[in-house]
Backbone bond lengths (Angstrom), bond angles and torsions (degrees), N, CA, C in turn:
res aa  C-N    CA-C-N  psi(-1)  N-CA   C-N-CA  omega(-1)  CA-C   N-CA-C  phi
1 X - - - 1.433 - - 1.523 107.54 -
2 X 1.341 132.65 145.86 1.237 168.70 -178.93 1.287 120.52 -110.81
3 X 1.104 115.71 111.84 1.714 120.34 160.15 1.444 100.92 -93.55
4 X 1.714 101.64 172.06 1.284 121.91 -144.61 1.411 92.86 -83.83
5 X 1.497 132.96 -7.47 1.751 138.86 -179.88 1.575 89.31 -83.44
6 X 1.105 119.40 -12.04 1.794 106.79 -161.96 1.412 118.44 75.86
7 X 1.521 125.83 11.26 1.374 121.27 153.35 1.785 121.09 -50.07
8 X 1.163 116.27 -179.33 1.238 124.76 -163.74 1.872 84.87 -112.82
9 X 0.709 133.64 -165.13 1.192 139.52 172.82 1.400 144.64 179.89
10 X 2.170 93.97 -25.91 1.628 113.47 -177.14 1.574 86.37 -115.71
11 X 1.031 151.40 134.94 1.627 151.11 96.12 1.350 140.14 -60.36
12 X 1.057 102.90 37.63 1.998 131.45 173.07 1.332 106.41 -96.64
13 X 1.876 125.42 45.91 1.247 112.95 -167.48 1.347 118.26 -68.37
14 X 1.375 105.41 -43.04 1.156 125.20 175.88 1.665 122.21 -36.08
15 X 1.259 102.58 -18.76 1.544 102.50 -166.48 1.292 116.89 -123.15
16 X 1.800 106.09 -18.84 1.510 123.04 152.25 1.519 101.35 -45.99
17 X 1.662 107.19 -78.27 1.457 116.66 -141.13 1.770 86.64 -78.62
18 X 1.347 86.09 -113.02 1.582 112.28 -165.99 1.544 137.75 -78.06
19 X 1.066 140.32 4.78 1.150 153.31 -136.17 1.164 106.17 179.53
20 X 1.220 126.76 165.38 1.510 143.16 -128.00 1.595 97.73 -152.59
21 X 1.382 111.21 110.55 1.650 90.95 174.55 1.490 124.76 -35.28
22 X 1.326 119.11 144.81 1.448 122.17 175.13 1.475 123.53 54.17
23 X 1.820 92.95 11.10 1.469 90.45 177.11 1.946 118.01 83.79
24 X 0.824 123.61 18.16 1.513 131.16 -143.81 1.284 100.30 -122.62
25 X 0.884 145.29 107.99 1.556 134.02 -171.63 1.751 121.18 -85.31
26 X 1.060 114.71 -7.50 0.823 128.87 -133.91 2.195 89.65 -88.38
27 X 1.528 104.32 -26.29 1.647 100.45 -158.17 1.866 96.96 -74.81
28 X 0.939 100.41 118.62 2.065 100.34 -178.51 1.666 109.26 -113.80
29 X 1.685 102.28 -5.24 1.945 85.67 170.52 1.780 117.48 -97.07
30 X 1.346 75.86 133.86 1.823 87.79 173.10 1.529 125.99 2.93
31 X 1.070 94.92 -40.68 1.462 104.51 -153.08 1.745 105.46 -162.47
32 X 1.679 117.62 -178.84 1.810 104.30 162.08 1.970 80.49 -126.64
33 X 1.754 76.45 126.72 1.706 105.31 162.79 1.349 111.77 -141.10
34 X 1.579 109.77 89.34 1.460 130.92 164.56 1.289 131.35 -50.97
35 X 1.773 142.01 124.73 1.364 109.96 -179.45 1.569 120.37 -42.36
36 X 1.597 115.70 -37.02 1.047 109.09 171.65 1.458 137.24 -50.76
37 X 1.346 124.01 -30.14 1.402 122.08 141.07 1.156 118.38 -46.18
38 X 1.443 131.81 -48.44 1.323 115.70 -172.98 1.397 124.87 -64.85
39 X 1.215 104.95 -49.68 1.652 139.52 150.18 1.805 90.39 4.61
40 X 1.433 93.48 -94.42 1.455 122.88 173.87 1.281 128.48 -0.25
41 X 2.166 99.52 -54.73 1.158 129.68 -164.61 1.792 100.70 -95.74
42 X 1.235 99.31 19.67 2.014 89.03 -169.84 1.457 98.19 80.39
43 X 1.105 157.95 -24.85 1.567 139.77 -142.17 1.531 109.84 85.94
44 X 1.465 91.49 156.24 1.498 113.95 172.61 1.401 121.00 -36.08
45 X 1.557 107.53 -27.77 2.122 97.08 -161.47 2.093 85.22 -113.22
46 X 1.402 119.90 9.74 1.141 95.37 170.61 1.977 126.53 -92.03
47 X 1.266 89.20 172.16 1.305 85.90 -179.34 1.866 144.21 -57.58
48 X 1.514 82.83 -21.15 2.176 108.86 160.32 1.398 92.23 -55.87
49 X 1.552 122.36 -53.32 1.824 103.35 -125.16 1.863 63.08 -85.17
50 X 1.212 130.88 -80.00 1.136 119.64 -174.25 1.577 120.72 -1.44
51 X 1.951 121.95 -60.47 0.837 109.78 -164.79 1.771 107.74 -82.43
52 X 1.264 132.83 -6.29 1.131 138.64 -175.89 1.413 116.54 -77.68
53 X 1.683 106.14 -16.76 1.339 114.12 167.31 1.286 122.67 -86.86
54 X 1.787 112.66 -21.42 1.244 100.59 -178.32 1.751 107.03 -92.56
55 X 1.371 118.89 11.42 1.520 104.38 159.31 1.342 110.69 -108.96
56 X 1.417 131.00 23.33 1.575 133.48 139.10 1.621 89.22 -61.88
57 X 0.827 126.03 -83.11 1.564 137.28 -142.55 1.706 80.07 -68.24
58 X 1.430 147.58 -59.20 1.155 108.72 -163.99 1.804 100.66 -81.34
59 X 1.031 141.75 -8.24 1.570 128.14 156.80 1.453 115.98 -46.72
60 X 1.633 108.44 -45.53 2.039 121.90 174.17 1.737 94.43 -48.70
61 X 0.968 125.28 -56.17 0.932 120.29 -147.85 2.137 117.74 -85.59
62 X 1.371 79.07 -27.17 1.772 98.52 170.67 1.980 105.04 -82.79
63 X 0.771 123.47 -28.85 1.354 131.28 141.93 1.714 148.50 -42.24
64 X 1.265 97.80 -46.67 0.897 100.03 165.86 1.936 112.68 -93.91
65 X 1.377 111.46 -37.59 1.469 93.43 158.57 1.446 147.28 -58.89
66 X 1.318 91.83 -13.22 1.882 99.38 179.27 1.522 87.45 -119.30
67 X 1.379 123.58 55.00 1.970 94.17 178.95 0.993 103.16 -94.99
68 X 1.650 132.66 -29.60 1.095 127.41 169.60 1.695 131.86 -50.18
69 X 1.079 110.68 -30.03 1.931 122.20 174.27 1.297 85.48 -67.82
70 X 1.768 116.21 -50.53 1.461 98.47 -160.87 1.496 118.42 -79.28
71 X 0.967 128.15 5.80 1.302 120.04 173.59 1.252 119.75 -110.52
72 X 1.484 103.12 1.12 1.522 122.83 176.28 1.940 111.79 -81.49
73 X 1.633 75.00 -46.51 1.882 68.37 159.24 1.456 134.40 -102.43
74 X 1.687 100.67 10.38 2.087 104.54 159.54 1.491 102.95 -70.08
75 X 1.326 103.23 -35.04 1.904 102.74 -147.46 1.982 86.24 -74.14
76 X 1.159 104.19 -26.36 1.481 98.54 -175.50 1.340 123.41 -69.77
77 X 1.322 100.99 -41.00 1.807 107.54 177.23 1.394 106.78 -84.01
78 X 1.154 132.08 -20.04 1.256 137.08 -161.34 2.133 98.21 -77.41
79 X 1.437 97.18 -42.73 1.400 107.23 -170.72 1.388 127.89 -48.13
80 X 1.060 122.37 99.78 1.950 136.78 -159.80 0.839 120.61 33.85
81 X 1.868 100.51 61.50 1.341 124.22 160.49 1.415 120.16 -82.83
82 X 1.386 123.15 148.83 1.388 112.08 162.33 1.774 125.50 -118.13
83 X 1.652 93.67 28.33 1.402 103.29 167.29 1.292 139.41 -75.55
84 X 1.588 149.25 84.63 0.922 154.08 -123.14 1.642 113.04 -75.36
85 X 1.021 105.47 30.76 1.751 131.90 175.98 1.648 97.88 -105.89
86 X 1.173 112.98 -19.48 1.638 108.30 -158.80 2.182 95.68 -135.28
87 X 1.517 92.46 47.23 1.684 91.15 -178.70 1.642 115.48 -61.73
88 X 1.304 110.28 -29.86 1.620 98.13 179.69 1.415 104.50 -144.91
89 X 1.211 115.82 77.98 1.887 145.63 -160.99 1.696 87.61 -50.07
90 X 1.613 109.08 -31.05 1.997 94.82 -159.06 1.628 93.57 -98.15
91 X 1.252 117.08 19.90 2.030 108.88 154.55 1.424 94.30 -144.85
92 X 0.908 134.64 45.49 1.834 122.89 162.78 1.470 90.06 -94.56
93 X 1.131 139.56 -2.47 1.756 123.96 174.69 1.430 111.84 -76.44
94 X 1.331 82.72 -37.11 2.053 108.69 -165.02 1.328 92.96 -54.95
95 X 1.482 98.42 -75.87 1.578 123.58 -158.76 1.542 109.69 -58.51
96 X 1.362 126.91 -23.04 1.668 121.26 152.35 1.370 120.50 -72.80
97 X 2.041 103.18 -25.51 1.746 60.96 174.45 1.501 122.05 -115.95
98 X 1.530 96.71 22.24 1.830 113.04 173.09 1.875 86.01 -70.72
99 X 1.108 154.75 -24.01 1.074 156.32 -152.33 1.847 103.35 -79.03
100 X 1.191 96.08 -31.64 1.581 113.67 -166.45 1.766 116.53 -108.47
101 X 1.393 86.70 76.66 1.775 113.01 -163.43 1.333 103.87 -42.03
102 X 1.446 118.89 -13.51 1.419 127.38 -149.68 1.364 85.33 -120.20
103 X 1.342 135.68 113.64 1.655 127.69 -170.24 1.402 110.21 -123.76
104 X 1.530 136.79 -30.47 1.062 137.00 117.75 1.831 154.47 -64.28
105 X 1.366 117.16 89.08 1.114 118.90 -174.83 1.520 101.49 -54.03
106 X 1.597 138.66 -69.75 1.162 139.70 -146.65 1.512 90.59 -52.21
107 X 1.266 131.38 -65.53 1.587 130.43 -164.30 2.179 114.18 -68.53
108 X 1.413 86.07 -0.37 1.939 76.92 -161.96 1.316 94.03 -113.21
109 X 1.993 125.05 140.85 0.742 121.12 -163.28 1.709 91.01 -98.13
110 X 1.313 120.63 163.28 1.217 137.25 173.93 1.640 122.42 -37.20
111 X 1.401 90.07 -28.87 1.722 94.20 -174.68 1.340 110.38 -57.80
112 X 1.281 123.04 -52.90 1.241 150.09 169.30 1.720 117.04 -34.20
113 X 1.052 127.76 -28.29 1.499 131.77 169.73 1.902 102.41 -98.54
114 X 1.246 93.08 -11.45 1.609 95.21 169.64 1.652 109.86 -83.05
115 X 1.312 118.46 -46.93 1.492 111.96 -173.39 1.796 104.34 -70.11
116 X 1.809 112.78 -23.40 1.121 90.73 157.35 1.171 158.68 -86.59
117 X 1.330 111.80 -11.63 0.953 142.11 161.69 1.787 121.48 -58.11
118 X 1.464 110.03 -26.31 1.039 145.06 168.63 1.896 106.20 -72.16
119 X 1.216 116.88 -65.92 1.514 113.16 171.86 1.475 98.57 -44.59
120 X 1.419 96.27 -66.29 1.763 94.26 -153.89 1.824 119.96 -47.15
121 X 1.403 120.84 -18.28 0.892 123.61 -166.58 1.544 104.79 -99.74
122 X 1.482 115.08 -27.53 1.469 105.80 172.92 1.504 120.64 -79.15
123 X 1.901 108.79 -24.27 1.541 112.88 166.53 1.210 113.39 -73.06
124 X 1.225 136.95 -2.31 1.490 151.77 150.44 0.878 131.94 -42.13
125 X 1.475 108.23 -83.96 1.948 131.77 177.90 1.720 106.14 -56.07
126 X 1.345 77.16 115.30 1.459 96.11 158.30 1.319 98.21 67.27
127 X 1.503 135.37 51.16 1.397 134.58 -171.72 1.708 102.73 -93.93
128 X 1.401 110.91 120.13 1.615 110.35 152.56 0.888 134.50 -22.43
129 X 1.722 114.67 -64.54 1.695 110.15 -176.19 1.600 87.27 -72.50
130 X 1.465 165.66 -29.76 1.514 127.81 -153.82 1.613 102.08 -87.00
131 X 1.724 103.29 -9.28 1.407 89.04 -170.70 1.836 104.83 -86.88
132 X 1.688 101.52 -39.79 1.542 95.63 158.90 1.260 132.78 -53.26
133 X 1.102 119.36 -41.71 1.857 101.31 170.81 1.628 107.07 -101.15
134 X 1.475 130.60 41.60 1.198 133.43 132.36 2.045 104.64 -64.83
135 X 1.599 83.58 -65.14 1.819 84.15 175.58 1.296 130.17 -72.64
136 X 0.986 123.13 3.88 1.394 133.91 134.85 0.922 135.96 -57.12
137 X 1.854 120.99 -41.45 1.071 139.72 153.38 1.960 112.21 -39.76
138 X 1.155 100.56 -50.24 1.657 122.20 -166.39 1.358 99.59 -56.43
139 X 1.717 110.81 -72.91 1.493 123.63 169.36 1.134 132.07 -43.96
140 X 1.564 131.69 -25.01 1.313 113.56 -163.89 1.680 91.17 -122.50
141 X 1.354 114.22 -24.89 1.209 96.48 -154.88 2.047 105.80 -136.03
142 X 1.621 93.24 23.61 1.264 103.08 -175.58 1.580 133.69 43.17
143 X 1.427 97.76 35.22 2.087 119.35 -170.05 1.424 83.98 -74.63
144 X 0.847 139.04 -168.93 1.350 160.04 -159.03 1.560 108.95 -174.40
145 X 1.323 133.36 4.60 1.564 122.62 -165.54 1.832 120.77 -45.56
């Protein structure tokens, strides 16, 4: 992630691109959305979790307008690297933007980054594998999350 100075800001490459925290294959939701996040937000039918979805969908959408810069600067760092965030540097372009179900902004109306935004958050909440390799986290490597 990028702020608008052009700082760097996210260093979770590993879990953007290619690789799996800790190597573990095992984490398959979107994202980690804990009840306790939801908690946070009032619950699911309040007006937070609502508004927390619509800056997924406006992130979809800031994404797909700059994806090109942004992949201009993966393909750059990525280039004869041997960081295991960057396992196969000549499709990490692909494979971010097969990620983005929504591949035309000019033709797709808004709703549409809403229903995804909508999956992503229900394959999210309360996901098995984040709670298993939370405790995984616990066991091997004394995380506490």
């Amino acid at each position: 992630m990028i702020d608008r100075a052009g700082h760097i800001i996210h260093i979770d490459y590993g879990f953007m691109f290619q690789n799996n925290p800790g190597n573990v294959n095992f984490e398959a939701a979107p994202f980690k959305l804990t009840q306790e996040y939801v908690d946070l937000m009032d619950g699911l039918d309040s007006d937070k979790f609502e508004f927390f979805k619509s800056l997924i969908v406006r992130g979809f959408i800031e994404i797909r307008k700059n994806l090109d810069e942004l992949l201009s600067i993966i393909t750059i760092m990525s280039k004869d690297s041997n960081m295991p965030c960057f396992l196969r540097h000549d499709t990490l372009a692909k494979e971010i933007t097969d990620r983005l179900t929504v591949k035309n902004l000019e033709k797709t109306k808004r709703n549409e980054y809403y229903e995804l935004a909508e999956r992503l958050t229900t394959q999210s909440l309360n996901s098995f594998y984040t709670t298993k390799y939370d405790q995984f986290q616990r066991l091997t490597n004394g995380i506490n999350i």
